[in-house]
C-alpha positions in Angstrom: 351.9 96.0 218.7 348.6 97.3 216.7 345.4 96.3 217.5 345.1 93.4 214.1 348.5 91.9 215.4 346.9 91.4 218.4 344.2 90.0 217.9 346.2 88.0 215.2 348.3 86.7 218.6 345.0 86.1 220.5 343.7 84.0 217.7 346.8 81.9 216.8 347.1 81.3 220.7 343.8 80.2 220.7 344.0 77.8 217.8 347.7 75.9 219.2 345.4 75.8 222.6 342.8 74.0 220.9 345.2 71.8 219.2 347.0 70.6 222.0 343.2 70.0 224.4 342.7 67.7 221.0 345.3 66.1 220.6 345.6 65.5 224.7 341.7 63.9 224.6 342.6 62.0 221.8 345.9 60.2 222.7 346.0 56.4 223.8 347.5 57.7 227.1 344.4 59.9 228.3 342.3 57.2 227.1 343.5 54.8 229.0 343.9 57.3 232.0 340.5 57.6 232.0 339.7 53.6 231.4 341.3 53.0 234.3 339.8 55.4 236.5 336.0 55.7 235.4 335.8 52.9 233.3 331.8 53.6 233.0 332.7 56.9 231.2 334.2 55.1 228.1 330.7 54.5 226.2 330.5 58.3 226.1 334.3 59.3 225.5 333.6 59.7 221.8 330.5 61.2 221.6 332.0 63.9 224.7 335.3 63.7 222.3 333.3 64.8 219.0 331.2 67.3 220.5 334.0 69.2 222.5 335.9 69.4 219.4 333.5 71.6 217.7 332.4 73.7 220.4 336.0 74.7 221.5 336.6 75.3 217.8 333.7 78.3 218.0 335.9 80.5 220.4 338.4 80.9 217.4 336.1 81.0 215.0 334.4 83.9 216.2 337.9 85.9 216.2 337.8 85.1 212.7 334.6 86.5 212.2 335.0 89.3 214.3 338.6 90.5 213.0 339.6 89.1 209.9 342.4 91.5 209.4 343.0 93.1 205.8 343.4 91.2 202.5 346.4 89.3 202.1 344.8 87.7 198.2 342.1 87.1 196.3 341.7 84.8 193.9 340.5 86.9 190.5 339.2 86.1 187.1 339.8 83.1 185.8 341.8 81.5 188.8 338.2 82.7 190.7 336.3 80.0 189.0 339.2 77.6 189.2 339.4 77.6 193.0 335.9 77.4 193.4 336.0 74.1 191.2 338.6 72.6 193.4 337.1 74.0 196.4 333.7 72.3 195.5 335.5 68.9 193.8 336.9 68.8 197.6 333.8 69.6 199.2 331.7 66.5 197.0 335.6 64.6 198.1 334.8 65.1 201.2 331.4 63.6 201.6 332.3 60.9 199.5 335.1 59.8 202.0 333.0 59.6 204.7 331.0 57.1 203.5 333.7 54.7 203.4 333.8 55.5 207.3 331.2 54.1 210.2 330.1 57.8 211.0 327.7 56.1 213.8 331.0 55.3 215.3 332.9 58.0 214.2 330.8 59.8 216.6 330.7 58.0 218.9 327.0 57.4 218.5 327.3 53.8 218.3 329.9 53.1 221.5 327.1 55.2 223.9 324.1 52.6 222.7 326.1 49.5 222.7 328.2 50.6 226.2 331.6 49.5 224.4 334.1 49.5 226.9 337.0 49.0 224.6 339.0 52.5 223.7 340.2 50.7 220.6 338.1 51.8 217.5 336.2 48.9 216.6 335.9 49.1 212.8 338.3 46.8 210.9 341.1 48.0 208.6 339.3 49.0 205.2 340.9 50.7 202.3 338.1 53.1 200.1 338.7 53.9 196.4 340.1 57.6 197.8 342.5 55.8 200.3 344.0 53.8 197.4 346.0 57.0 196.4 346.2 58.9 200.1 346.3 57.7 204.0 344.1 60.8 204.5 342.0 62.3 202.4 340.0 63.7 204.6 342.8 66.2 205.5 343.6 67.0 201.7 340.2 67.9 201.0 340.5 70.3 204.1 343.5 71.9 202.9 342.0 72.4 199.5 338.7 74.1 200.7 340.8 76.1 202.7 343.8 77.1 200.3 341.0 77.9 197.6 339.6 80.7 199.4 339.8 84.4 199.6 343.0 85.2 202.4 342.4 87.5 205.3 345.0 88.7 207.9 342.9 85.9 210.4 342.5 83.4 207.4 346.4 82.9 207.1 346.7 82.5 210.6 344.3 79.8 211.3 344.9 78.5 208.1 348.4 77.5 208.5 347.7 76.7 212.3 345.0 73.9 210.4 347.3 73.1 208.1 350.7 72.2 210.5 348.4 70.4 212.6 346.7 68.1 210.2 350.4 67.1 209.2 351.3 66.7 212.7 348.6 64.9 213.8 348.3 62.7 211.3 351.7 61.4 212.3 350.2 61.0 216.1 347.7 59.6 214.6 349.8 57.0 212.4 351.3 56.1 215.9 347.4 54.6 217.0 346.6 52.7 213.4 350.6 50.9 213.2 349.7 49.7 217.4 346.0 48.7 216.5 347.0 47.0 212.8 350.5 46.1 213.4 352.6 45.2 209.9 349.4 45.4 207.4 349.2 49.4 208.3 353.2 49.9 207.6 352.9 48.1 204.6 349.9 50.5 203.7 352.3 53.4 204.4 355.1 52.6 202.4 353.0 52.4 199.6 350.3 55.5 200.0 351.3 59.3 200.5 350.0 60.4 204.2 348.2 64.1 202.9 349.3 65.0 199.4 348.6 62.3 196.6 351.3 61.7 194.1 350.5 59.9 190.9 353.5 57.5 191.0 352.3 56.2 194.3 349.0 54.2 194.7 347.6 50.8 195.4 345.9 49.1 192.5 342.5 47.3 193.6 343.7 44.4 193.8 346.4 45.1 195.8 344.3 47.1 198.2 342.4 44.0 198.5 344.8 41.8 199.2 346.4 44.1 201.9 343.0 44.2 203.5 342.5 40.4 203.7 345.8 40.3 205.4 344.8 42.3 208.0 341.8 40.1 208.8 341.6 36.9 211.3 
């Protein structure tokens, strides 16, 4: 083994190692673990959750940084200026998601002042202009920032590590929105792609409405 397929190994080690710590913290079962056995440490769980999630993701990063391998592809001429339009669309996609989204609570901001004891998220089922045509479009902006960007030895790796687990976990995570809002969140997933939007396959406004005030008391 050379020295770049090493540190290739190191790095995609390190990445499935993340992904499995985030996943683990953010399962039902470890939250509940933990309800049960320090229930005064729930107020914080998020805000702990958020910030471990970036700092463990700095380790990897680094290795990037440090030995990104040679040059797999670049995008050149014209197809340079066209990735960088879809890379910045996503990047203006992205920001415009997360205003549909409680980011105080997302956070976990607003659970540590108010001392919520629940480890249910508290926001009610909401469906955003974006969600109208994809479950998570947070994750396809991702994959569109990433995939539109020069590709390194290190870039492909962590690249399609990102990639397999944002369609992974969004299936664990599918698991927690069907158990917290029941038949109104299936009938939100037969309609709307989970990642990748497809043009046949949307919810009118009116529709998304309606589906929303079904899932209210």
């Amino acid at each position: 083994m050379n020295t770049e397929s090493f540190y290739m190994l190191i790095l995609g080690i390190s990445l499935v190692v993340y992904c499995i710590i985030h996943s683990l913290l953010a399962s039902a079962w470890m939250k509940n673990k933990i309800a049960k056995r320090w229930p005064g440490f729930i107020p914080a769980y998020r805000l702990i959750f958020a910030t471990q999630a970036v700092l463990l993701l700095i380790p990897p990063t680094l290795l990037v940084y440090r030995f990104p391998g040679h040059l797999l592809w670049s995008w050149n001429g014209p197809w340079f200026w066209i990735a960088n339009l879809l890379a910045l669309l996503a990047a203006i996609g992205f920001l415009w998601v997360g205003r549909s989204y409680d980011m105080l609570e997302f956070i976990g901001i607003r659970q540590w002042r108010t001392r919520a004891k629940s480890i249910d998220d508290q926001e009610q089922f909401r469906i955003s202009y974006l969600h109208r045509f994809v479950r998570h479009p947070w994750y396809f902006f991702v994959l569109v920032i990433l995939w539109t960007r020069d590709v390194r030895a290190a870039d492909l790796v962590m690249y399609t590590v990102i990639t397999l687990y944002l369609v992974l976990g969004s299936r664990l995570e599918e698991r927690t929105l069907v158990a917290y809002h029941g038949d109104t969140y299936r009938r939100y997933r037969e309609r709307v792609p989970g990642i990748i939007p497809l043009p046949w396959r949307y919810l009118k406004r009116t529709e998304a409405a309606q589906l929303v005030k079904s899932g209210h008391p």
